[in-house]
N, C-alpha and C positions, 0 to 999 in steps of 0.2 A: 379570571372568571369568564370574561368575556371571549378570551382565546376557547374555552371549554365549551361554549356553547355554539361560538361558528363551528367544531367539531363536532358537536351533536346533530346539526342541523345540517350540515354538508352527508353527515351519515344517514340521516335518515332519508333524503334528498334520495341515495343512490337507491336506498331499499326500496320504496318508493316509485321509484324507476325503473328497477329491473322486475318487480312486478309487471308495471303499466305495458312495459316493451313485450313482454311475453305471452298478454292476453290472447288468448285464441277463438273468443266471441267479440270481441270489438265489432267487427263488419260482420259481413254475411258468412264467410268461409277465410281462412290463412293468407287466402291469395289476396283480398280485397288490403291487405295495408302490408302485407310483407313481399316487397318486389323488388328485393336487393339483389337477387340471384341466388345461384343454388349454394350448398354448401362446400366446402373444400374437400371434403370427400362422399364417396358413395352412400350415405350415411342410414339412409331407410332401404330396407329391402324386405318385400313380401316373402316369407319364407314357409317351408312343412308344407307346400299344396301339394294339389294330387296331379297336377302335369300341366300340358301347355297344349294349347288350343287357339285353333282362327277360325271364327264361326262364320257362318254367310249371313252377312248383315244387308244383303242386296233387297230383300222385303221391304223392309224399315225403314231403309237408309239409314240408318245409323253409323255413326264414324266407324270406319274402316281402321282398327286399331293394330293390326295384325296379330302376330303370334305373342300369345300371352298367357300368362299363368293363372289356374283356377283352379276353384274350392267347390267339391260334388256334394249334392245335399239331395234329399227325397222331400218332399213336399209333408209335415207334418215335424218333420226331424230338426235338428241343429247342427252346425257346422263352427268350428273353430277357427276362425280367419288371426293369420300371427301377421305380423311384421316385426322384426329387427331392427333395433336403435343401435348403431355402434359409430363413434366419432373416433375410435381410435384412441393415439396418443394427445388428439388436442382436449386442449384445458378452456375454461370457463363459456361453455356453450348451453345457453340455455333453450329447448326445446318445449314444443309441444305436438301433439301427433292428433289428426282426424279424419274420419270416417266418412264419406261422403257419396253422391249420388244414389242413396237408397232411395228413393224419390224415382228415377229413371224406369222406362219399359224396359222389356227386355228386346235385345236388338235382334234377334230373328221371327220373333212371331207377337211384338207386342206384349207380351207377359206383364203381369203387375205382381210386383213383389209386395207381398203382404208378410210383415215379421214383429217380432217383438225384440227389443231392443237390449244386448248387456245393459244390466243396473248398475254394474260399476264404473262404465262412460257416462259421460256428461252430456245430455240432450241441449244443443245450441241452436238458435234461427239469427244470431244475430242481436246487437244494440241498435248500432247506426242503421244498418238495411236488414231489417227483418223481413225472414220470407218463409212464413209458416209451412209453405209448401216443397219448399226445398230444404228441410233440416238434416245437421249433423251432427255428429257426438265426437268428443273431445276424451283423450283419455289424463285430461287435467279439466280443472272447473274453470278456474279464473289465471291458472298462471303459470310461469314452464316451470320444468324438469330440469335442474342443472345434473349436468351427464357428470356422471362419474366410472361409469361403466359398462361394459355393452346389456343391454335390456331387452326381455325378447315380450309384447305386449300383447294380448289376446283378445280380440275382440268376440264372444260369444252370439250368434245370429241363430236365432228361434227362430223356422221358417213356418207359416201357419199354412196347414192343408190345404184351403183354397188356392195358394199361390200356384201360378203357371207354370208349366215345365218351358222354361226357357233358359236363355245366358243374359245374365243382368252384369252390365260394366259398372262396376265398383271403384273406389279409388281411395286410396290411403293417402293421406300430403304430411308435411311437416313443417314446421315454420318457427324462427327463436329468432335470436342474439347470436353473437354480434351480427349485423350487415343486416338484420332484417331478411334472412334468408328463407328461402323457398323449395321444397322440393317434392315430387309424389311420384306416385308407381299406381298405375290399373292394372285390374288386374278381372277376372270372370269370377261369381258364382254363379255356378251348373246345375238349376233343378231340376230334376229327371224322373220321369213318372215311377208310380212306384210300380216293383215287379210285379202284384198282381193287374196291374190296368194294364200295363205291357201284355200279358200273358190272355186276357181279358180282350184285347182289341185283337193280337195273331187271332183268336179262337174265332172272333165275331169276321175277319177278314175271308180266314179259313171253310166257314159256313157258307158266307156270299159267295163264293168260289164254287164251291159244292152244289149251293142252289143253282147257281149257272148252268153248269152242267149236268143238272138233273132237267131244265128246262128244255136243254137240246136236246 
């Protein structure tokens, strides 16, 4: 009897545990308690964007990230941001995947990203270091994903009209078991005026131009 219930209790021990370890709001973001190193393979990859891009961040100053992949979107529209889980052949890896710097300007002209958020991600700021102004969303609540197979995940991004036409650095990370491991990929969304403001400022350019020359 007694042998049955150290086995009960050794069992629940681990469940238990391999919740606790996979939490991905503990701290403020993945990176604040999982700093074991990256994973044994390439494991997260942004993938389906619409090409690669090095914007001039020289305005801003904003981190000079170089050439990097991004997601075009129109100021009112929505855009579909994926990333790719695949570990492969290995076994008992538990993950979790998040969404992060929507908070950020955009690095060539200041832009403020105004959006609304996938309702099937988890909205997190944190236990330990909450920081209502820099939140992220988890696409687990409280606890990882044990991989069984490669997973492609979607984050949906409602961009609201007012938002700037600029390039905002985004970042995907991911963080699990074993090792407490660590990894992310940046990546751009591109909001780009819509064609009639495009068409809308040629025409108003076009006129100043015209009046010029109607004054000389």
């Amino acid at each position: 009897m007694l042998a049955h219930r150290a086995a009960l209790c050794a069992l629940v021990f681990c469940l238990v545990s391999s919740v606790t370890i996979a939490r991905p709001n503990f701290g403020r973001d993945c990176s604040d308690c999982h700093i074991g190193g990256e994973p044994p393979v390439d494991a997260l990859s942004v993938v389906n964007f619409d090409g690669m891009i090095d914007p001039d961040e020289s305005a801003t100053g904003a981190t000079d990230r170089g050439l990097l992949k991004f997601f075009e979107v129109m100021p009112g529209g929505s855009v579909e941001l994926e990333v790719m889980i695949d570990f492969g052949d290995l076994e008992d890896f538990l993950f979790a995947v998040e969404l992060k710097r929507l908070e950020t300007t955009g690095v060539e002209g200041f832009g403020e990203l105004t959006y609304t958020a996938d309702p099937d991600w988890f909205f997190q700021t944190g236990e330990t270091f909450p920081d209502l102004d820099r939140p992220y969303f988890t696409s687990t609540e409280n606890a990882g994903t044990l991989f069984t197979t490669q997973q492609l995940l979607t984050f949906t991004l409602q961009v609201d009209a007012s938002t700037d036409a600029d390039f905002y650095d985004l970042e995907f990370a991911m963080a699990g078991q074993p090792g407490f491991f660590y990894t992310d990929e940046h990546f751009y969304v591109h909001v780009v005026p819509e064609p009639g403001t495009v068409s809308l400022m040629a025409f108003g350019l076009g006129a100043c131009a015209w009046r010029r020359r109607g004054i000389r």
